[in-house]
N, C-alpha and C positions, 0 to 999 in steps of 0.2 A: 686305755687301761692296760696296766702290764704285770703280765705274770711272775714273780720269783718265786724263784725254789731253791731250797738246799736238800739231796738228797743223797745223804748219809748212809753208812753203812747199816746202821740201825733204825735211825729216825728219819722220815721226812718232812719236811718242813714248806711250807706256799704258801704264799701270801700275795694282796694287790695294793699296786702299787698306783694312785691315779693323778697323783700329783708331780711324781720323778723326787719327790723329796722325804716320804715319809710312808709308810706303809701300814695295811690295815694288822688287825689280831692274825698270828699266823693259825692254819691248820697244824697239825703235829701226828704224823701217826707211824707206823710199825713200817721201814720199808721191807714192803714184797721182794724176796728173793728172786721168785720166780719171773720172767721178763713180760711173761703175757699176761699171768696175774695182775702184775704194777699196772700196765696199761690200762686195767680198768678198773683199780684202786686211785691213779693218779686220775681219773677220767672222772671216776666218781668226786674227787676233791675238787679239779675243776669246776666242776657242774656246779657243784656249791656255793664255790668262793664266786663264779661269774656272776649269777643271778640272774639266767638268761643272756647273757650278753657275750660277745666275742672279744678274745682279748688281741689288741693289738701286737704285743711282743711278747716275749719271754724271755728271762735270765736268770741266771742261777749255777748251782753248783751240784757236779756229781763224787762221789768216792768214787777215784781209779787215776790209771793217767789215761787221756784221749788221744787218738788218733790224730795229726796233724791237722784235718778236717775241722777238727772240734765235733764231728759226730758222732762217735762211733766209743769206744771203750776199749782200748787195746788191751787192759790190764787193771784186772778190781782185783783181789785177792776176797775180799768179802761181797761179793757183789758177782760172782763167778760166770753164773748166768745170764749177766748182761754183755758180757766182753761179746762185741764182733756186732752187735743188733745198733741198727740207726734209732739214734737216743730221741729224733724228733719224732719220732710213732708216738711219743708217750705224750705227746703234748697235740692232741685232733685241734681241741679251739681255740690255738694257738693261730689267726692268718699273720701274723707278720713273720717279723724274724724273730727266730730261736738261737739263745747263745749261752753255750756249753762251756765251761771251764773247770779245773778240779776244784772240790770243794773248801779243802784247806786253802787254794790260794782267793778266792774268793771273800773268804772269812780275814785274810793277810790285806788283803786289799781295803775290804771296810775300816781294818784296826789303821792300817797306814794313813789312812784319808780321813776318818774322824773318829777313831779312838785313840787308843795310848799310844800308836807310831807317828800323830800329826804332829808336824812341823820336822820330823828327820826327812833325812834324803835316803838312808837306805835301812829297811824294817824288816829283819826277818823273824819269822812266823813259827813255830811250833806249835801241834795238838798232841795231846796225847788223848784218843779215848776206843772206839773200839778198834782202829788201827792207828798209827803215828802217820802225821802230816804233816805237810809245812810248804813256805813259800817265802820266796825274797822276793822285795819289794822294791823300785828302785824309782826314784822321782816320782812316785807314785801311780805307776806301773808295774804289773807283775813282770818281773827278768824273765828273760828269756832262755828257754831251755832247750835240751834235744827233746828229752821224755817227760817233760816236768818231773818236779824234784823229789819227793817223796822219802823223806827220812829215814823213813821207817824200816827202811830197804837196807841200810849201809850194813855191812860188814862188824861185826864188833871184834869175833872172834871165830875162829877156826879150831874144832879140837880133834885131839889125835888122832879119832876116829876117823878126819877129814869133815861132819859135820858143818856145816858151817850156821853161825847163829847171827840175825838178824836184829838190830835195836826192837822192831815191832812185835818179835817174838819174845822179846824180855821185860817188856814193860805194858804193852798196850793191852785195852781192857779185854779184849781177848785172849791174852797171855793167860792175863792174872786167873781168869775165869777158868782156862783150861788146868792151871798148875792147882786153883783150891777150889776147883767145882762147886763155886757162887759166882754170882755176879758182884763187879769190886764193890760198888755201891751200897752193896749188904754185907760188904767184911768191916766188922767191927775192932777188930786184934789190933791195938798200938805197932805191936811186933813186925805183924805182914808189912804195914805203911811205912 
């Protein structure tokens, strides 16, 4: 039995997996900003989805880029609290192995291997939601990177001020939230869209 997760800036997501090919109803719930909180938010989801039982692995995705380890969180922007803490603390009934990668490329990887990127050789990945992500895919592997890729990050523009302004700061659901103090999902306005 193996554990999956996606855990998102906002949502988290776990589910079991017992077959390697198909997975049960996932949980869904608020991710805990705070790192010791989650620990037994994610503990308590566990406990649920196992049914008693010990899961042999784990896999899944976090918001941020990771440490070359794949343990660790060098870098969440939304997730601030976790940067530097070993991500396997969150996973106790976890005995096998646990395997970390950012969430956007995880989600690149499903879409290349059996959604809308199957049968290309190279799929790259955009999100846009509460931060911007993304991942290139290459033979149906994620590419390899220094920091992983993270879009969201590039450069768009420099203003006079010196400022400097980031794609994730102008579009992602975080933006938008900060610029009309709603969340996007509840702007109705043709205009904002």
């Amino acid at each position: 039995m193996t554990l999956l997760f996606d855990i998102g800036a906002t949502k988290t997501r776990m589910a079991v997996a017992r077959d390697g090919l198909s997975f049960g109803e996932p949980l869904i719930f608020e991710t805990e900003q705070e790192f010791t909180k989650a620990q037994t938010v994610i503990g308590d989801a566990m406990a649920k989805l196992s049914q008693g039982k010990e899961f042999g692995g784990a896999v899944g995705g976090v918001s941020g880029t990771l440490d070359t380890a794949k343990e660790r969180l060098q870098s969440a922007p939304h997730l601030a609290g976790w940067v530097g803490k070993d991500l396997r603390t969150l996973f106790s009934r976890v005995s096998g192995r646990i395997a970390f990668e950012n969430d956007a490329s995880v989600v690149a990887l499903g879409e290349a291997v059996h959604g809308a990127g199957s049968g290309f050789g190279v799929v790259a990945y955009l999100t846009v939601s509460t931060g911007v992500g993304g991942s290139r895919i290459v033979q149906g592997k994620i590419d390899e990177s220094v920091v992983g890729f993270e879009p969201g990050h590039q450069i768009l523009d420099i203003e006079e001020n010196g400022e400097v302004r980031r794609l994730e700061e102008l579009i992602s659901g975080s933006a938008v939230e900060k610029k009309y103090g709603t969340k996007p999902e509840l702007i109705t306005d043709p205009n904002i869209w």
